[in-house]
VOFIVO-488309 format. One record per residue (C-alpha): residue in three letters; x, y, z. Coordinates in steps of 0.2 Angstrom, whole numbers, padded with zeros to 4 digits, always signed. Layout:
N
ALAXYZ
...
% end
This chain:
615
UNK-0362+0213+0009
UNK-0350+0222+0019
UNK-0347+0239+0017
UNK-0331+0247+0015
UNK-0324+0259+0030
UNK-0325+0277+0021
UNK-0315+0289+0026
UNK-0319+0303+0039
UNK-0327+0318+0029
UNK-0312+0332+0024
UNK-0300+0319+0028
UNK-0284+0320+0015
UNK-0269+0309+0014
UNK-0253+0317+0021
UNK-0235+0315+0012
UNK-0230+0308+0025
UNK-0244+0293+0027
UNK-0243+0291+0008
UNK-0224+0288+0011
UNK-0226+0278+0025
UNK-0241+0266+0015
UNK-0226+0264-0002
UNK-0213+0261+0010
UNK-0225+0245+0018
UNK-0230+0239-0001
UNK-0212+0239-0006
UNK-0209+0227+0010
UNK-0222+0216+0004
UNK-0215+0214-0013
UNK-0205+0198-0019
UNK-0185+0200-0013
UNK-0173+0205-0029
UNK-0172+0187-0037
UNK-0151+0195-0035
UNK-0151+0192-0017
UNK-0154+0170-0020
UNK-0139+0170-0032
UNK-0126+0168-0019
UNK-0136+0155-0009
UNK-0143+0147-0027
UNK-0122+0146-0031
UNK-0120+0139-0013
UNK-0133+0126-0016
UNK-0128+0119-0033
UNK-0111+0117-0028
UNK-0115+0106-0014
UNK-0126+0097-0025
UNK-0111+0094-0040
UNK-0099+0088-0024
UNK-0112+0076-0019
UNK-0116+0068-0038
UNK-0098+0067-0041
UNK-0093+0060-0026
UNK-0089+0040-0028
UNK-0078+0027-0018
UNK-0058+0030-0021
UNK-0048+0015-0020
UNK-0031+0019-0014
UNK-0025+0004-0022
UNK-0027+0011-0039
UNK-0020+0028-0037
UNK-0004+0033-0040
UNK+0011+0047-0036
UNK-0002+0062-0038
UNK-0012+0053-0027
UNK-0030+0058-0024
UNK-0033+0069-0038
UNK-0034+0059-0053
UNK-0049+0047-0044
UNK-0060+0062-0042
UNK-0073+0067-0054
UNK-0074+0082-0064
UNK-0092+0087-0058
UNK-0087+0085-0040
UNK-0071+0097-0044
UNK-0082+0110-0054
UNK-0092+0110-0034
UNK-0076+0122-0031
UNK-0076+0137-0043
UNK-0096+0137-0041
UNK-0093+0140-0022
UNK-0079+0152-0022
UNK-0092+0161-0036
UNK-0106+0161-0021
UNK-0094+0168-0011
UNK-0091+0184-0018
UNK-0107+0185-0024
UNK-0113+0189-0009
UNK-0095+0198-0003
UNK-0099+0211-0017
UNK-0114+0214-0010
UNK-0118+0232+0001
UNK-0122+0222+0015
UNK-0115+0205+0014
UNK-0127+0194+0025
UNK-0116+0183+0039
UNK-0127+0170+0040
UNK-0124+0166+0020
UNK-0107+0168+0022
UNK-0109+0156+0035
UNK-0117+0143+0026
UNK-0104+0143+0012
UNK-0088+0142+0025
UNK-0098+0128+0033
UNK-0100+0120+0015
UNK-0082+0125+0012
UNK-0074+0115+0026
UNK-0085+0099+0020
UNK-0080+0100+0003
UNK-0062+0103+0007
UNK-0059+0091+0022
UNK-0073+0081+0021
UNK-0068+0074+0002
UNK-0056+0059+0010
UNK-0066+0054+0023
UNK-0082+0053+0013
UNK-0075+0043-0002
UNK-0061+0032+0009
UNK-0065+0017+0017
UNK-0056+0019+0033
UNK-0043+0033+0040
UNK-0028+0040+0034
UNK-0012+0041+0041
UNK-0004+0028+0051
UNK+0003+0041+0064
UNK-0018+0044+0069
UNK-0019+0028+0070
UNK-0005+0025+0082
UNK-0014+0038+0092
UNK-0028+0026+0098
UNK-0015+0013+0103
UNK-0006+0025+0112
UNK-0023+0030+0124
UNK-0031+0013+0121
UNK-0013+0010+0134
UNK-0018+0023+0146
UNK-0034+0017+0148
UNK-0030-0003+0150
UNK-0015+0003+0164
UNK-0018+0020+0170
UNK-0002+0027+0165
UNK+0010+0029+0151
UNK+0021+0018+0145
UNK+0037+0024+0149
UNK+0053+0021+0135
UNK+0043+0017+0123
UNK+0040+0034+0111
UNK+0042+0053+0115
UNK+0023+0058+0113
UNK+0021+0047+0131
UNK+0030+0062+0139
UNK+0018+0074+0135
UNK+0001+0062+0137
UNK-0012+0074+0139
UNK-0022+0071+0123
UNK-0019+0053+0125
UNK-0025+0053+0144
UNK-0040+0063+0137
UNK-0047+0050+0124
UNK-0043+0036+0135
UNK-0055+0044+0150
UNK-0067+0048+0136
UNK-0066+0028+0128
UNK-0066+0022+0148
UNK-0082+0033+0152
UNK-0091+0029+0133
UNK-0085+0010+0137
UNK-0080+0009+0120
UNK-0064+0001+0116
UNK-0054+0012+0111
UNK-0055+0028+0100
UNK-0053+0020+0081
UNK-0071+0025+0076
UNK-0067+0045+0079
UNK-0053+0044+0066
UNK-0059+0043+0050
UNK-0069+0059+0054
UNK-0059+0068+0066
UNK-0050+0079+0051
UNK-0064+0088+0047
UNK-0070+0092+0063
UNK-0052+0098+0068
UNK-0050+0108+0053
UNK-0069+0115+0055
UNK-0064+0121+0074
UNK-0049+0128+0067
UNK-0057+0138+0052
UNK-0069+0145+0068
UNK-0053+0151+0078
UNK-0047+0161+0063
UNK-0064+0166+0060
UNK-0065+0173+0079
UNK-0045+0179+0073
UNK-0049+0190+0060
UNK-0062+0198+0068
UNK-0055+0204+0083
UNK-0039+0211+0071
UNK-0051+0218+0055
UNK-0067+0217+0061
UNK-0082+0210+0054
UNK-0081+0217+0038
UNK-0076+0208+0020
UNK-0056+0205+0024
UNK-0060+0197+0040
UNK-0073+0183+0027
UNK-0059+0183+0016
UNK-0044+0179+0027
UNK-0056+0164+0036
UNK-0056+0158+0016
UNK-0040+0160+0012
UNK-0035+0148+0028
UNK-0048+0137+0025
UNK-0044+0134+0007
UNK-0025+0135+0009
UNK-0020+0124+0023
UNK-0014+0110+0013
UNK-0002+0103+0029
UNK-0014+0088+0036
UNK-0009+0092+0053
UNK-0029+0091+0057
UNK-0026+0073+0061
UNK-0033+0061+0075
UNK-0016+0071+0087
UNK-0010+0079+0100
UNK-0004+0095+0086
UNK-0021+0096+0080
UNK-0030+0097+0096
UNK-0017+0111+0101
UNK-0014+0119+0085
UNK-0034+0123+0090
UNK-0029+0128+0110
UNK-0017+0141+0101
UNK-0028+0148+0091
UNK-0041+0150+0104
UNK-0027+0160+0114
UNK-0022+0169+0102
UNK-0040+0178+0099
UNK-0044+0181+0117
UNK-0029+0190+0116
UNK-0033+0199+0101
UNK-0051+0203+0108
UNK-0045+0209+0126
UNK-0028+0210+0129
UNK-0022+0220+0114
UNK-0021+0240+0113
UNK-0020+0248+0101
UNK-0026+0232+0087
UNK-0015+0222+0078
UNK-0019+0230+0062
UNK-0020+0248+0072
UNK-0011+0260+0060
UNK-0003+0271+0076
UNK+0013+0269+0083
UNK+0016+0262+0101
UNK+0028+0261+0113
UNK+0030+0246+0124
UNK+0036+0257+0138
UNK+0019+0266+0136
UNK+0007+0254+0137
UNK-0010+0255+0141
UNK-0025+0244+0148
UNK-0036+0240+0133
UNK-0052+0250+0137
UNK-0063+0235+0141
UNK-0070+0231+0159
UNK-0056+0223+0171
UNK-0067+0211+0173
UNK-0065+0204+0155
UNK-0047+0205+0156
UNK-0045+0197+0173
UNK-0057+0182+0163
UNK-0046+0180+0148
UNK-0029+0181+0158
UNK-0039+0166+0166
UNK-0042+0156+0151
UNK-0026+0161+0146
UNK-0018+0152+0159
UNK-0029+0139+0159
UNK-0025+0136+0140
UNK-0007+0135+0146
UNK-0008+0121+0159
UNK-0016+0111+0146
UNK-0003+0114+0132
UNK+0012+0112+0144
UNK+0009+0092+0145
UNK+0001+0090+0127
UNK+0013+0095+0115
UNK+0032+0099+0114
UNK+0031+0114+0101
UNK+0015+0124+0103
UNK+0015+0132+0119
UNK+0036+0139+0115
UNK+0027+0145+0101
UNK+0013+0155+0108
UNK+0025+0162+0120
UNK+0035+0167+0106
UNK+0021+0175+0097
UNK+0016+0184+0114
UNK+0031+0191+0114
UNK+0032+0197+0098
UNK+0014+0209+0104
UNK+0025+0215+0117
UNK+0038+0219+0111
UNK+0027+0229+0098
UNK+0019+0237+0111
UNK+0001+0231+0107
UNK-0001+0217+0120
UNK-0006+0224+0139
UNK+0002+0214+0152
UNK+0021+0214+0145
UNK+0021+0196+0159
UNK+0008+0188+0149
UNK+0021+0174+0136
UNK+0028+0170+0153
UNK+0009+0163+0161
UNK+0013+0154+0144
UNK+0030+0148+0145
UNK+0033+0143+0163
UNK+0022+0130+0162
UNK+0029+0122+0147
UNK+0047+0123+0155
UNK+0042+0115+0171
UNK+0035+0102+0162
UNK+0048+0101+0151
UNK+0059+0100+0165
UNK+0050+0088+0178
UNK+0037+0077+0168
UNK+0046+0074+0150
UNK+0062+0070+0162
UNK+0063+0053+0154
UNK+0064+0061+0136
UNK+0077+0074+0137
UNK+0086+0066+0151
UNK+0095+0052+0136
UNK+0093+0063+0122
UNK+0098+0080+0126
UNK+0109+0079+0112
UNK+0094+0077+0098
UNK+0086+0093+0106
UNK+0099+0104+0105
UNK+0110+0097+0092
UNK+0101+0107+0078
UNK+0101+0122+0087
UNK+0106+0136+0076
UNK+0108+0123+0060
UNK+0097+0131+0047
UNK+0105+0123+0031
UNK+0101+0105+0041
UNK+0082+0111+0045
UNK+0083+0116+0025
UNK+0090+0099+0019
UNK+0078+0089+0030
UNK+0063+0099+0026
UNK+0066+0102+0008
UNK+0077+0094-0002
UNK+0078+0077+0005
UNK+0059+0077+0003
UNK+0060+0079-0016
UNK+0058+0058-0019
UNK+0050+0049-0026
UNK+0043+0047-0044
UNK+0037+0063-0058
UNK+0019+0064-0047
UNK+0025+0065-0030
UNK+0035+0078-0036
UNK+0023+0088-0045
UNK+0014+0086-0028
UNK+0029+0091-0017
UNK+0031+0105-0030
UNK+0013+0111-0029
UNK+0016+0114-0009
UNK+0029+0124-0010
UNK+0020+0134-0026
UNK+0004+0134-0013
UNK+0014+0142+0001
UNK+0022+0154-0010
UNK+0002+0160-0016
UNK-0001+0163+0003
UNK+0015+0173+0004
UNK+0011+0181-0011
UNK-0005+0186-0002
UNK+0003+0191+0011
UNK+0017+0204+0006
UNK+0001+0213-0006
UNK-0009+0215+0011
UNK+0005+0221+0015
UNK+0006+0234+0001
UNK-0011+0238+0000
UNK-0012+0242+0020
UNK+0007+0255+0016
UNK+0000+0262+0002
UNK-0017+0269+0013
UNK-0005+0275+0027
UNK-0011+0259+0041
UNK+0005+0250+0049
UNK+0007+0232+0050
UNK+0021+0229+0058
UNK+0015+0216+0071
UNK+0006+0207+0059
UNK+0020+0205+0048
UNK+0031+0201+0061
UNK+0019+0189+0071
UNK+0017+0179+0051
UNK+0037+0178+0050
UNK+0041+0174+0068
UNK+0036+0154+0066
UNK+0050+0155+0055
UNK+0064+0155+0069
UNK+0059+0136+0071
UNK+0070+0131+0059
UNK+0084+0138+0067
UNK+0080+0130+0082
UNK+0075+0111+0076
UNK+0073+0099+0061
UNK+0057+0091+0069
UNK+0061+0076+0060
UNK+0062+0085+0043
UNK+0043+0096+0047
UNK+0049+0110+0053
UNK+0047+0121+0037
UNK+0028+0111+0038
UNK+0025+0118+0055
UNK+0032+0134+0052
UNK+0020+0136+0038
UNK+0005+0131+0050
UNK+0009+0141+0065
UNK+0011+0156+0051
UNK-0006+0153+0042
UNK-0018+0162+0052
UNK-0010+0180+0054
UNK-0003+0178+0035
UNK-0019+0174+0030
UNK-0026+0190+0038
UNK-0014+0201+0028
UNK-0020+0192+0012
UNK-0039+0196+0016
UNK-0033+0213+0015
UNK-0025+0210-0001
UNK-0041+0202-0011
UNK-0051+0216-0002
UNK-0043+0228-0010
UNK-0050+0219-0026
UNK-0066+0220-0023
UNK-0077+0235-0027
UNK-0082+0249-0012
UNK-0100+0243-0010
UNK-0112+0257-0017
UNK-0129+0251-0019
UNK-0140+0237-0015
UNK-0140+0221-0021
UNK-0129+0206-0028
UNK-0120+0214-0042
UNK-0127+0233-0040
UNK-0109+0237-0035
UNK-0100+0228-0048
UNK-0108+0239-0063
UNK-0107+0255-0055
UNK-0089+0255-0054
UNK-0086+0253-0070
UNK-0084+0237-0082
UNK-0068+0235-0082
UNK-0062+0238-0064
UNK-0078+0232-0057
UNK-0080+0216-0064
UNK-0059+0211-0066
UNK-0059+0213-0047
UNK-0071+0199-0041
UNK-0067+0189-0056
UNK-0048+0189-0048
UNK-0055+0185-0031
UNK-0064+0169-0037
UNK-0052+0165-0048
UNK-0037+0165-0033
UNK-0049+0157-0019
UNK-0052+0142-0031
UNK-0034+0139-0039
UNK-0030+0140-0018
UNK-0045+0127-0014
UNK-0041+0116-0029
UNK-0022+0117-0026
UNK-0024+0111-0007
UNK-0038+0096-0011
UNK-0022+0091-0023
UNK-0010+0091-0012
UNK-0018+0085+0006
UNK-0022+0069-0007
UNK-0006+0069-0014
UNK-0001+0054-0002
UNK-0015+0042-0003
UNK-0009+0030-0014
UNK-0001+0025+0001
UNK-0006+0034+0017
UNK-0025+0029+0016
UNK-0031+0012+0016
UNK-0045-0001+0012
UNK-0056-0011+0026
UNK-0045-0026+0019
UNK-0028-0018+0026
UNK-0035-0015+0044
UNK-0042-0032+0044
UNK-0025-0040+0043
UNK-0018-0028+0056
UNK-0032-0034+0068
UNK-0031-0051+0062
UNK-0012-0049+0069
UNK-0016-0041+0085
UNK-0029-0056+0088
UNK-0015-0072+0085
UNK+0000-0062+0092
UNK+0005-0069+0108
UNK+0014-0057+0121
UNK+0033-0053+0116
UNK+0029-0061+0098
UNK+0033-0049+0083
UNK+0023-0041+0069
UNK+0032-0034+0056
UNK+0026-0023+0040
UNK+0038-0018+0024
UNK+0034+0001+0028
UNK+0026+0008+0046
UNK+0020+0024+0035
UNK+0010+0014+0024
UNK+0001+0003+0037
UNK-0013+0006+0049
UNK-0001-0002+0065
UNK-0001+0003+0082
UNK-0020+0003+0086
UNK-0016-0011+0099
UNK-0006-0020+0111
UNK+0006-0007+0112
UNK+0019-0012+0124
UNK+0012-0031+0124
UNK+0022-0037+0105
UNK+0036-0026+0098
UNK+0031-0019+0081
UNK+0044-0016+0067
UNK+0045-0012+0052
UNK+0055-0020+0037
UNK+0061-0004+0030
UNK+0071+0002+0047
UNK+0083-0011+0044
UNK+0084-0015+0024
UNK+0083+0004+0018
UNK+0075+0003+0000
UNK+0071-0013+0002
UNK+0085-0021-0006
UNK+0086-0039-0001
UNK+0069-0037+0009
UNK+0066-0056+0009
UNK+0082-0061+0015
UNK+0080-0045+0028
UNK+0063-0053+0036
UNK+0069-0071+0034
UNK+0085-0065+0046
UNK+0073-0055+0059
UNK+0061-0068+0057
UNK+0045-0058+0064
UNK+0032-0070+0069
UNK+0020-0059+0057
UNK+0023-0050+0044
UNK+0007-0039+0038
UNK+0008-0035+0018
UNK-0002-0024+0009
UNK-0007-0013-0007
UNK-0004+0003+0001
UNK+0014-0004+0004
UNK+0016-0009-0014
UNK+0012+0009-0020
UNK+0023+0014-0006
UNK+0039+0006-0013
UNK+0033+0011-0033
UNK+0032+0031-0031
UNK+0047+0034-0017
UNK+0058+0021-0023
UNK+0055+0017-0041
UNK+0052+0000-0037
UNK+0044-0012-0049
UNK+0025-0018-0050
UNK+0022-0032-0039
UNK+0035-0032-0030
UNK+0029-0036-0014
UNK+0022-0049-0022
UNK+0039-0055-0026
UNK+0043-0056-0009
UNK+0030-0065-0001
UNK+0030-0078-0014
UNK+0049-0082-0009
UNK+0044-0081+0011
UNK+0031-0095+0004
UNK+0042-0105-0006
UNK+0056-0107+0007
UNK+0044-0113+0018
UNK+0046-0102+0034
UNK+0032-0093+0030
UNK+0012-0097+0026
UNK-0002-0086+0024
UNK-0016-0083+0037
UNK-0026-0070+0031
UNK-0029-0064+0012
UNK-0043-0053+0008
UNK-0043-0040-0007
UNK-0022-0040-0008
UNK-0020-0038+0009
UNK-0012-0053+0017
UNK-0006-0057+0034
UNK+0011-0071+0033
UNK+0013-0082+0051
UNK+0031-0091+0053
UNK+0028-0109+0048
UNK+0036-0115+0064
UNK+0024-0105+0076
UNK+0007-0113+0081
UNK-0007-0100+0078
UNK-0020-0102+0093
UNK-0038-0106+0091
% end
């Protein structure tokens, strides 16, 4: 048997060894079962999103769209998440690698929810965008006349060398997913955002939540905005991280005639005034908007005396302006008139942006309703970050200002009836940061350890209403923005059926020929043989679609595609009754100029009778 080691003779345990050996046990022991609530929370919502998730049919929805498919177990996978999430904000040491895992789980369940229960991709626009570099990559060059977007190709000439290098044939199978990842990158940037303004403490966690579940404007789409939108905020925290002195949300006063290096190496600042410019030679031919815009913001830190150089919006806006100038010179050259013309005409940019989009039937007003109510919560958020940071004697004057300045886009230009959309977008980030400040202020002062510790020792009523209101207002935000980015789906998401006839179009269409749909917004067109058939649609020239059958039988398109997301197009914007596309093909049919080539699951594809159809 072996023998136990005695100790040495007159040997006694010191305090301090005594001490030391408790300390080791209490290591050893099981974790408070407190600290695997958060996770445990995180978990089960993942799993209720997954047992309610089914395939949506866009064809069955209606004006609210999205939303009235989706399961009530998958939409109880929300409040359980926000719940892990302050769970573990309460906690004295919030763990960032939970926090994590829940905004990871966030942006699936919030931008993940279309792509997952959807055939195919949304929006028609994102698939014009693959025809668009599917162009570029068959002829080297844009296609000069045809659309704006050509005169600033560098996210098209992008995907067509990455199709070109992957020999695929074009870029149709990054669609369906490309909104989540785009979203997901962008929840990152604001994450890196907050950070370098608030640090790494609970309001920097909480505006990255608020963004994420309060960026209801499906801009995150297979584009040129998106991919910028991402450039921008990228910029914007390198800035913030090096560039700035004192801190956006610094509570001292300074003077931009008194500016000072920030007090980081010069080699860090001579790196990000690098990528910096960088950045801006790949905005400058990518998008028309976002690099005014991050020289507008730029300027907005000098001239609060926080950013350091005061020349930096220029390394942003001179290369947008030569650009402008030189290589969009076919855009601006004939329509001078449509960029300017809305200079200065806010009641114009109010009328396109807001009132004339209040059409359509009860449910796609509710949703148009629900997005302003939305963007009014986040500017609720706002102005009580706002409060909250007066009220403890901290400044916040460039934040405010840098969330208000996007708002002089809409005395600048319309943007086809988007601008308040884009203004609310650009705004997001530094609005979001002031309302993590606001639902901070909510949350208890961490004092002890563990999950809830903190809650009970500040008191029943103040401890526990806090946390309570946190959750509450992060999932009325996440279950007000899964309703309105599926507000639309009715009619701008789409079955396998729909792009089958679209293809089947591009495969019989001869060079010059036409294919024509009722609506272009409620068809997957443009994917191919851009500048090879002109591509109408019928709406353009029979607004309403009053007479539409006599409208196609004087155009005469050699195809006409038809579908069930154009028949919910025509029943929740114009009032129009069931079927009534149905109507109209049947008289194409009956007169004889017509006959139908392809007919799969409501989706059908007409060819003129008087054209042969190739083998």
């Amino acid at each position: 048997m072996t023998r136990l080691a005695q100790p040495a003779p007159g040997f006694r345990p010191s305090a301090t060894g005594t001490l030391a050996r408790l300390k080791l046990l209490r290591l050893r022991l099981p974790a408070d079962p407190k600290d695997a609530l958060a996770p445990s929370l995180a978990a089960i919502s993942g799993a209720l999103w997954l047992i309610g998730l089914h395939p949506v049919v866009p064809a069955e929805l209606g004006g609210l769209g999205l939303i009235t498919a989706l399961s009530p177990v998958l939409l109880a996978a929300y409040p359980v998440l926000a719940a892990a999430v302050v769970v573990e904000l309460v906690r004295r040491r919030p763990r960032p690698r939970v926090l994590t895992w829940c905004t990871v789980l966030g942006v699936l369940l919030v931008y993940g929810l279309q792509p997952a229960s959807e055939q195919t991709a949304r929006i028609t626009v994102s698939w014009l965008h693959t025809g668009f570099a599917r162009y570029i990559a068959e002829n080297g060059q844009p296609l000069q006349g045809y659309d704006a977007r050509f005169s600033w190709p560098g996210f098209f000439s992008l995907i067509a060398f990455l199709t070109k290098a992957s020999d695929a044939p074009d870029a149709t199978p990054l669609l369906q997913w490309a909104p989540a990842v785009l979203a997901g990158i962008a929840v990152l940037g604001v994450r890196v955002l907050a950070v370098a303004v608030l640090g790494t403490g609970r309001a920097g966690w909480l505006a990255t939540w608020i963004f994420l579940l309060a960026e209801w404007t499906e801009q995150d789409y297979f584009s040129p905005q998106a991919v910028t939108y991402l450039i921008m905020l990228a910029a914007l925290a390198l800035v913030a991280r090096y560039l700035v002195r004192p801190g956006l949300a610094h509570g001292g006063k300074s003077s931009p005639a008194h500016r000072a290096p920030p007090p980081n190496l010069v080699r860090e600042r001579l790196v990000a005034h690098g990528l910096i410019l960088l950045f801006a030679l790949a905005l400058a031919p990518t998008h028309q908007l976002t690099p005014f815009l991050l020289a507008g913001l730029l300027l907005v830190m000098v001239l609060t005396g926080r950013l350091w150089p005061g020349w930096l919006p220029w390394l942003v806006l001179v290369p947008a302006l030569v650009w402008f100038t030189l290589g969009a010179k076919d855009f601006w050259q004939g329509q001078l008139s449509m960029v300017i013309g809305d200079f200065g005409q806010v009641s114009s940019s109010v009328d396109q942006g807001i009132t004339d989009r209040f059409t359509g039937d009860a449910g796609r007003t509710a949703i148009l309703f629900l997005r302003v109510c939305l963007t009014g919560a986040v500017g609720a958020l706002a102005l009580g970050g706002w409060w909250v940071r007066r009220r403890r004697g901290l400044r916040s004057v460039p934040l405010v200002l840098l969330a208000l300045s996007p708002l002089a886009l809409a005395a600048m230009q319309s943007y086809g009836g988007e601008v308040f959309v884009r203004c609310f977008l650009f705004a997001l980030p530094f609005a979001a940061i002031l309302g993590g400040c606001c639902l901070d202020a909510l949350l208890p002062r961490p004092s002890g350890p563990g999950a809830m510790r903190a809650v009970a020792r500040v008191g029943p009523r103040s401890g526990r209403a806090g946390p309570v209101a946190v959750a509450v207002a992060l999932t009325v935000l996440g279950l007000g923005t899964v309703t309105a980015r599926g507000g639309g789906d009715a009619y701008l998401s789409y079955s396998r059926a729909d792009v089958a006839a679209v293809a089947d179009a591009y495969r019989l269409a001869e060079p010059g020929q036409t294919i024509s749909a009722l609506s272009a917004d409620a068809t997957p067109m443009g994917f191919d043989k851009i500048g090879t058939v002109h591509q109408v649609d019928v709406e353009r020239t029979c607004p309403r679609f009053v007479r539409a059958a006599q409208c196609i039988l004087d155009a005469a398109p050699d195809y006409l595609v038809v579908s069930p997301s154009q028949e919910n197009y025509g029943r929740i914007y114009y009032g129009l009754a069931d079927g009534w596309t149905g109507r109209i093909v049947a008289d194409l049919l009956y007169g004889g100029k017509y006959r139908v080539v392809f007919d799969q699951s409501g989706a059908q594809l007409l060819a003129r009778a008087d054209r042969g159809l190739p083998r």
